[in-house]
C-alpha positions in Angstrom: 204.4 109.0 220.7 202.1 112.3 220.5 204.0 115.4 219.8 202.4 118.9 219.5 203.8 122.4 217.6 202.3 125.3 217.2 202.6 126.6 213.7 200.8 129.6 212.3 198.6 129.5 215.1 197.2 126.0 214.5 198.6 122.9 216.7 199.8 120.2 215.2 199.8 116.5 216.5 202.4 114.6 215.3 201.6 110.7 215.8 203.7 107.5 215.8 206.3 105.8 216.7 210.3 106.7 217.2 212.2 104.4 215.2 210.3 105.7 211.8 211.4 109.3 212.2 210.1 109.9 209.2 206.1 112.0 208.9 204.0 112.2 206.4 201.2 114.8 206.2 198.2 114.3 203.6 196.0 116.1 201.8 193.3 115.0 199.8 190.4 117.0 198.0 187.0 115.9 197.4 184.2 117.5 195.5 180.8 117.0 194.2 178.9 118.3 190.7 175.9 119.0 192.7 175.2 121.9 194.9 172.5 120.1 196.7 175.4 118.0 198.4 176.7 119.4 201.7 180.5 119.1 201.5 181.5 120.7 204.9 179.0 117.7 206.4 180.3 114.9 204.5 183.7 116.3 205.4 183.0 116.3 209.0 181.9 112.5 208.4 185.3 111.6 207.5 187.3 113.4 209.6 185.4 112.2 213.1 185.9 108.5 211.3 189.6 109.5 211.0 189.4 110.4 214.9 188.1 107.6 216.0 191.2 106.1 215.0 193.6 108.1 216.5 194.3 110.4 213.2 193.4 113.7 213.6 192.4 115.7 210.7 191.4 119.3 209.4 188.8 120.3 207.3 189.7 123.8 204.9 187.9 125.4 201.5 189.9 124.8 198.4 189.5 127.6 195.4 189.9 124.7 192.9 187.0 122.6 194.3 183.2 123.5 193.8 181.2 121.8 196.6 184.0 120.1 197.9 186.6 120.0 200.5 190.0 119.5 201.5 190.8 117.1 204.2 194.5 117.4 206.4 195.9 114.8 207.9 198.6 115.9 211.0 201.8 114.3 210.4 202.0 110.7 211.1 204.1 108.1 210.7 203.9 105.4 208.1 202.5 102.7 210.7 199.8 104.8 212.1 198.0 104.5 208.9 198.6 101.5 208.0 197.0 100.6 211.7 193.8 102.9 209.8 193.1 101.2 207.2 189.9 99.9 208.6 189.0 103.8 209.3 190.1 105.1 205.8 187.8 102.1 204.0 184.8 103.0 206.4 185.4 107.1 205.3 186.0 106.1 201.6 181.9 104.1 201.5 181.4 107.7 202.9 182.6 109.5 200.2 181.0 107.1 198.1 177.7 106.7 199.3 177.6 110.6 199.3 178.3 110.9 195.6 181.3 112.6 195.7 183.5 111.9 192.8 186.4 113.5 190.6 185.7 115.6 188.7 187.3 116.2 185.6 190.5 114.9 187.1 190.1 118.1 189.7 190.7 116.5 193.1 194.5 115.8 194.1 196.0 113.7 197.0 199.4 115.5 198.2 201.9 114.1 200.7 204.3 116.5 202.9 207.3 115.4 203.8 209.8 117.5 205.5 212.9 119.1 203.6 215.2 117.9 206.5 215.2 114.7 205.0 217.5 116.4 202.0 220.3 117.3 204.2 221.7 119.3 207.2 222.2 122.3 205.5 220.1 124.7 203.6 222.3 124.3 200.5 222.6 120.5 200.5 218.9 120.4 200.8 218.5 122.6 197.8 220.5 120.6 195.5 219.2 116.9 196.6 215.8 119.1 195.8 216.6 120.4 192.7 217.9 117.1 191.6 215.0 115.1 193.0 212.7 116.8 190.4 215.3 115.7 188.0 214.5 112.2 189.2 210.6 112.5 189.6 210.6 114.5 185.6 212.8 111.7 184.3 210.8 109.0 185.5 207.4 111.0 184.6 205.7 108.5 182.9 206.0 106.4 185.6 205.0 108.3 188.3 201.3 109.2 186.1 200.9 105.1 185.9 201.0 104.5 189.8 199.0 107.5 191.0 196.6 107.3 188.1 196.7 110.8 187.5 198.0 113.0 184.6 196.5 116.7 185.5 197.4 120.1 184.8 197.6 120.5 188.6 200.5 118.7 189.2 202.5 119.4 186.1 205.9 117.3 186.0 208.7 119.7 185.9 212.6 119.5 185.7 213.4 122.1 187.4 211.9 124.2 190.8 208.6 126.7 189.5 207.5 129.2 191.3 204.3 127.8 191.5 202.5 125.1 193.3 201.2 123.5 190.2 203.6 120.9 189.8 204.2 117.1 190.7 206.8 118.2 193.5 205.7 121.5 194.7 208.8 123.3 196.6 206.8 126.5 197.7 206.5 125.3 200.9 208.7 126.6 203.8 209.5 123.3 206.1 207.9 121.1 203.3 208.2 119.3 199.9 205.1 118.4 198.7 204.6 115.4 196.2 201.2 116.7 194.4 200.5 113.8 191.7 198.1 111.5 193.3 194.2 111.6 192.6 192.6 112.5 195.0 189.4 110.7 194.6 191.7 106.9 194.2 194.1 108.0 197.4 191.6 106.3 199.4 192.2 103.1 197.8 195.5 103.6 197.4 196.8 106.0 200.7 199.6 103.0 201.7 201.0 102.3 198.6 201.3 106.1 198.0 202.7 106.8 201.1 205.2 104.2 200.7 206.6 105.4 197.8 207.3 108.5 199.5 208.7 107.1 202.0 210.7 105.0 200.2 212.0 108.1 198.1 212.9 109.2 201.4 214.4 106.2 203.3 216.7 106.8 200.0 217.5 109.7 200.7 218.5 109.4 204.1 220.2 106.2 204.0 222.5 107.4 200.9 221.4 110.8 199.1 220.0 111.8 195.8 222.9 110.5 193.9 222.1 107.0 194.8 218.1 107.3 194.0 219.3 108.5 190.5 220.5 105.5 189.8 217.5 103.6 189.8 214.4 103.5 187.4 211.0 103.8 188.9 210.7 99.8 188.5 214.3 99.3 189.5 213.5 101.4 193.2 209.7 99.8 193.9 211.4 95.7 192.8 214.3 96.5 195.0 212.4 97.3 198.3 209.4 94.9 197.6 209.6 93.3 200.7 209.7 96.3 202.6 207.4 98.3 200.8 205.6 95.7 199.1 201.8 98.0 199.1 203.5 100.3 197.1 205.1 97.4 194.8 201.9 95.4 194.1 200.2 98.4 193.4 203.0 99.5 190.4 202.7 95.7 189.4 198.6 96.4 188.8 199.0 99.6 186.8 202.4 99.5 185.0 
């Protein structure tokens, strides 16, 4: 199923498949300690790789990246990556082979999901929100194990900041953005990041933010290994 919406004046596609519902938009950064590279062409590289595949992608400048750029997905569901993976490896020996690393811990991968997943109503979604980042800050250490990343660009707060800086950024009209993942790594590790998102959200819809509090970060990933089991063999590697 390909849906498009205008927003802001771009179209976005939204890929996959009915029964999921659920879609995920990523963002990952890339970036390079030497002018001489051409990030805009290595960019392009990866997003025609990502095309090929059925995925499309955007390329935009990022103010925190020096040579680099940002790559962004359109919202797909969980299976339409996971039918990429080929693609993602092939734009990953891209990166790669063009020498583009992370530097100083600078490069994040972000996932989108929408805030309707927190409720009908503006004011449920609020509260499942505010106590989501209860969750994600209680479980902190946890979260910086599995997406190998502890940076002051996606600080882990308790409480919603009025900047994007943090592990769940809620600056975002029609989105909640997780920010915590390296960006360099998300390559490697794209499906099991997006299934702990989407995990976090199946949660969420299937019972609410009440019943995700009950579980430790180990407790939630053991639970749904079957289901989600990219996103549990990669927490059994790093924890």
């Amino acid at each position: 199923m390909i849906l498009t919406k205008e927003i802001g004046g771009y179209t976005y596609h939204y890929t996959g498949h009915a029964q999921r519902k659920l879609y995920l938009g990523v963002e990952w950064e890339m970036d390079s300690d030497r002018p001489a590279q051409n990030g805009g062409e290595v960019a392009m590289k990866i997003a025609n790789i990502l095309k090929d595949g059925g995925l499309m992608t955007d390329i935009a400048h990022d103010g925190s990246l020096q040579y680099g750029r940002e790559l962004i997905t359109h919202p797909a569901t969980l299976d339409v990556y996971k039918a990429m993976t080929p693609h993602f490896l092939k734009a990953f020996r891209v990166l790669v082979d063009s020498n583009f690393t992370d530097r100083d811990n600078r490069t994040g991968g972000h996932i989108h999901i929408s805030r309707r997943v927190f409720g009908k109503d503006l004011n449920t979604r609020q509260n499942n929100v505010n106590r989501l980042i209860s969750w994600v800050y209680r479980e902190r250490d946890s979260f910086k194990k599995f997406a190998m990343r502890d940076s002051r660009w996606a600080v882990y707060n308790d409480r919603p900041m009025n900047d994007k800086y943090y592990a769940i950024n809620t600056l975002h009209q029609n989105t909640i953005e997780f920010r915590m993942f390296s960006g360099y790594k998300m390559f490697n590790n794209l499906i099991a990041n997006l299934e702990l998102v989407e995990l976090i959200a199946m949660t969420l819809t299937t019972g609410s933010v009440r019943v995700l509090e009950n579980f430790s970060f180990d407790a939630l990933l053991t639970s749904y290994k079957k289901t989600h089991k990219d996103a549990y063999y990669h927490w059994l590697s790093v924890k």
